[in-house]
C-alpha positions in Angstrom: 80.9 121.7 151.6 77.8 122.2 149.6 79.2 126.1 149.1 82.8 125.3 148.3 81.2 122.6 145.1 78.4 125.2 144.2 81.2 128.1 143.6 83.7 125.5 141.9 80.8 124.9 139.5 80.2 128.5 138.5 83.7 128.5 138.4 83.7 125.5 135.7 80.4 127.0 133.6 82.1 130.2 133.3 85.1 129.0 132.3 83.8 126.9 129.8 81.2 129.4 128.5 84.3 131.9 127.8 86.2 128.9 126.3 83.7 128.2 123.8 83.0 132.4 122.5 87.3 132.3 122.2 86.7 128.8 120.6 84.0 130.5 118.1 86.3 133.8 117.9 89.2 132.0 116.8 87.5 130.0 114.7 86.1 132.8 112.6 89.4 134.8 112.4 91.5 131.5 111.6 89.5 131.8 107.9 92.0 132.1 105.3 90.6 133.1 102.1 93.5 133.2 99.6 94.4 129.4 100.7 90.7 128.8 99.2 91.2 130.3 95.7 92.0 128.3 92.8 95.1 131.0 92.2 96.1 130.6 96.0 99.7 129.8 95.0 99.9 133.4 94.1 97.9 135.2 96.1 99.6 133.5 99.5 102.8 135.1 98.8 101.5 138.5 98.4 99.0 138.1 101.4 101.7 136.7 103.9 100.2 138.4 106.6 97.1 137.0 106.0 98.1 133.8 106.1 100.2 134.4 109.2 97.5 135.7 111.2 95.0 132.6 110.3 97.6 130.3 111.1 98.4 132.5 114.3 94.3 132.1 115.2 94.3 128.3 114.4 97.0 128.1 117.2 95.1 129.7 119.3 92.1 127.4 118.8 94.1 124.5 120.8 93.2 126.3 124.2 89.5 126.3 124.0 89.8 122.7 121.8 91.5 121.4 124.6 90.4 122.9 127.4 86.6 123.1 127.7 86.5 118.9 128.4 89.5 119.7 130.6 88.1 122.8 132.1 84.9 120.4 132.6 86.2 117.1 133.6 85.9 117.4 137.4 82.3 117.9 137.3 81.5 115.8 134.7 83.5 112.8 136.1 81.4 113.0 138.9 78.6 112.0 137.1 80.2 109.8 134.2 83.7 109.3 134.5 83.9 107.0 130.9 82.5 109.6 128.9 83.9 112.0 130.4 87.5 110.7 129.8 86.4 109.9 126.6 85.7 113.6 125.8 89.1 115.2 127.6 90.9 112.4 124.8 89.1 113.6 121.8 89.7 117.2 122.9 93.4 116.5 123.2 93.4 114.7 119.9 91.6 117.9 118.6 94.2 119.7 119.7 97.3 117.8 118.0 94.9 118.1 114.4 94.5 121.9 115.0 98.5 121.5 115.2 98.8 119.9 112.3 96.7 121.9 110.4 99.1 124.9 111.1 101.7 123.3 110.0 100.7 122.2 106.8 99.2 126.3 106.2 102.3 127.5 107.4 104.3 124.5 104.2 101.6 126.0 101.9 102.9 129.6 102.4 106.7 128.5 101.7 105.4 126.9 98.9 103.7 129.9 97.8 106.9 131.6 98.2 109.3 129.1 96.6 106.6 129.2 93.8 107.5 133.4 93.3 110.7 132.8 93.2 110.9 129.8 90.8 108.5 131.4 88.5 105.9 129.6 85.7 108.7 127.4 84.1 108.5 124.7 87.5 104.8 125.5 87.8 103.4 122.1 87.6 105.3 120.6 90.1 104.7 123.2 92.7 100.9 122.8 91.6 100.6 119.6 92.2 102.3 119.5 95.7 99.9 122.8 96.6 97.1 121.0 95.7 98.1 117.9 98.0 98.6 120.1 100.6 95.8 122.3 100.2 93.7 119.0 100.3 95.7 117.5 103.3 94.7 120.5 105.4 91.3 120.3 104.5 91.1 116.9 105.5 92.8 117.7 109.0 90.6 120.8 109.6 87.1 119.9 108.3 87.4 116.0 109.0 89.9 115.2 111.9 89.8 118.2 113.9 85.9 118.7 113.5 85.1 115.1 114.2 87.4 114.7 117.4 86.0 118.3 119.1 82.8 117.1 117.9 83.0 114.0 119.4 84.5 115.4 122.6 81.1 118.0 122.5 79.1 114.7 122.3 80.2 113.0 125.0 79.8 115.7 127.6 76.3 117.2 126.2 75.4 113.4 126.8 76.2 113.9 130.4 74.7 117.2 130.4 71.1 115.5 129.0 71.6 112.6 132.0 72.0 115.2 134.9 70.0 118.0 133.6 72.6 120.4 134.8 71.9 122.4 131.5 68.0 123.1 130.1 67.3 119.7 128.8 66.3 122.0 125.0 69.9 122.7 125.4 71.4 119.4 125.3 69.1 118.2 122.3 70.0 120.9 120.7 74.1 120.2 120.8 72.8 116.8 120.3 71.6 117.2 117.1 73.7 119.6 116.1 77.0 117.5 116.8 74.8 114.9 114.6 74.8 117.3 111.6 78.4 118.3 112.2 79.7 114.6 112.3 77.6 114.2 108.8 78.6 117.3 107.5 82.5 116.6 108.2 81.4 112.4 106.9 80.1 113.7 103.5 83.0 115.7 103.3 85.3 113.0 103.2 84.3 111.0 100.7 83.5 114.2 98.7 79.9 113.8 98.2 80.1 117.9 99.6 82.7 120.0 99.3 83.4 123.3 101.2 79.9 124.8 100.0 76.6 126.4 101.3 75.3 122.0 102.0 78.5 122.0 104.9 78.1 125.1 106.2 74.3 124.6 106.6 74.8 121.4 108.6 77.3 122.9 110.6 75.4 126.0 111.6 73.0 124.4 114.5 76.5 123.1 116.5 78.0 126.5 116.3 74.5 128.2 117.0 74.1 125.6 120.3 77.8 126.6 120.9 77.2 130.2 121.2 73.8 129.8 122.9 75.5 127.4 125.4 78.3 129.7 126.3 76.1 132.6 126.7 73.9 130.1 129.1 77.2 129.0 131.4 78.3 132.3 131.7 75.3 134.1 132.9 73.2 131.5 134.2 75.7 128.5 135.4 74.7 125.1 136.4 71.6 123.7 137.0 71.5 124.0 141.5 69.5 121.2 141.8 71.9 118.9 139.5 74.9 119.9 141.2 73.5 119.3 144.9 74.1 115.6 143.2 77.8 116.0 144.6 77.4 115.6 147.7 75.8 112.2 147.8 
């Protein structure tokens, strides 16, 4: 019995160590830079591609979003079942943001297109809906979808500081870090930051712990002594 929950663990911590490097991958490659500019109305019609493939990579995000509290509900359930729940919710909700996120890049791009087409004459009006798109999805990325994975990161590094089934410098560290993140994405939204160095900065230590983490499940697992805790 012991053996059969030992190798479901390692199972778990390598799963979710993989999940987080695609969630960090994705991440990265979901960037895209001509939505940013100030002439991105332009420059999105003439980098379609570019647009499609970030979109195509935010898509991809929903997997790892939602499936590291998933992949890590049965053990964690074991020890906290609440906060465990609570982090498989915010990860779903994470995942219909990430959704919604596409699909407002994806309006941005026919706008872009519609906005060749139409030419400077109708500028204004396609400015104006850009820009409260542009904002929309910045709102739903670096608010919504960053609070709720946050959130769901929370919960279960929580559980991890209870059982000790990580290095206990492992879940302080996501715990601060989620802290930073959750301020980060806070300041954000009532635009006392904008998308500069002061966000990326406190946003730094969660993806850091998130690499440093994943490296940690895949190589090294759960702590044995925690997950002996099973069986009682």
């Amino acid at each position: 019995m012991l053996m059969k929950i030992t190798n479901s663990g390692r199972r778990s911590a390598v799963m979710t160590g993989v999940l987080l490097l695609a969630g960090l991958v994705t991440g990265v490659f979901s960037v895209v830079p001509v939505i940013d500019g100030t002439d991105y109305l332009v420059k999105a019609s003439t980098n379609e591609n570019q647009v499609l493939a970030g979109a195509f990579f935010q898509l991809l995000m929903v997997v790892p979003y939602v499936g590291i509290p998933i992949v890590m509900y049965p053990i964690l359930s074991k020890h906290n079942k609440r906060l465990a729940l609570g982090s498989a919710a915010f990860g779903i909700i994470a995942g219909v943001f990430i959704i919604i996120g596409v699909i407002i890049l994806l309006l941005l791009l026919t706008l872009s297109l519609e906005f060749a087409k139409a030419g400077p004459p109708n500028g204004s009006n396609f400015q104006i809906l850009g820009e409260l798109l542009r904002v929309g999805r910045d709102l739903v990325n670096h608010v919504a979808t960053t609070l709720a994975f946050v959130l769901a990161m929370l919960l279960f590094t929580c559980i991890f500081y209870q059982t000790k089934l990580v290095p206990r410098w492992l879940s302080v560290s996501g715990l601060i870090g989620s802290t930073l993140s959750i301020l980060a994405s806070l300041l954000f939204m009532i635009r006392f930051i904008g998308l500069d160095a002061t966000y990326m900065m406190l946003n730094m230590p969660i993806a850091f712990q998130q690499l440093v983490l994943a490296i940690w499940l895949i190589f090294k697992g759960f702590n044995d002594r925690a997950e002996k805790d099973f069986v009682s």
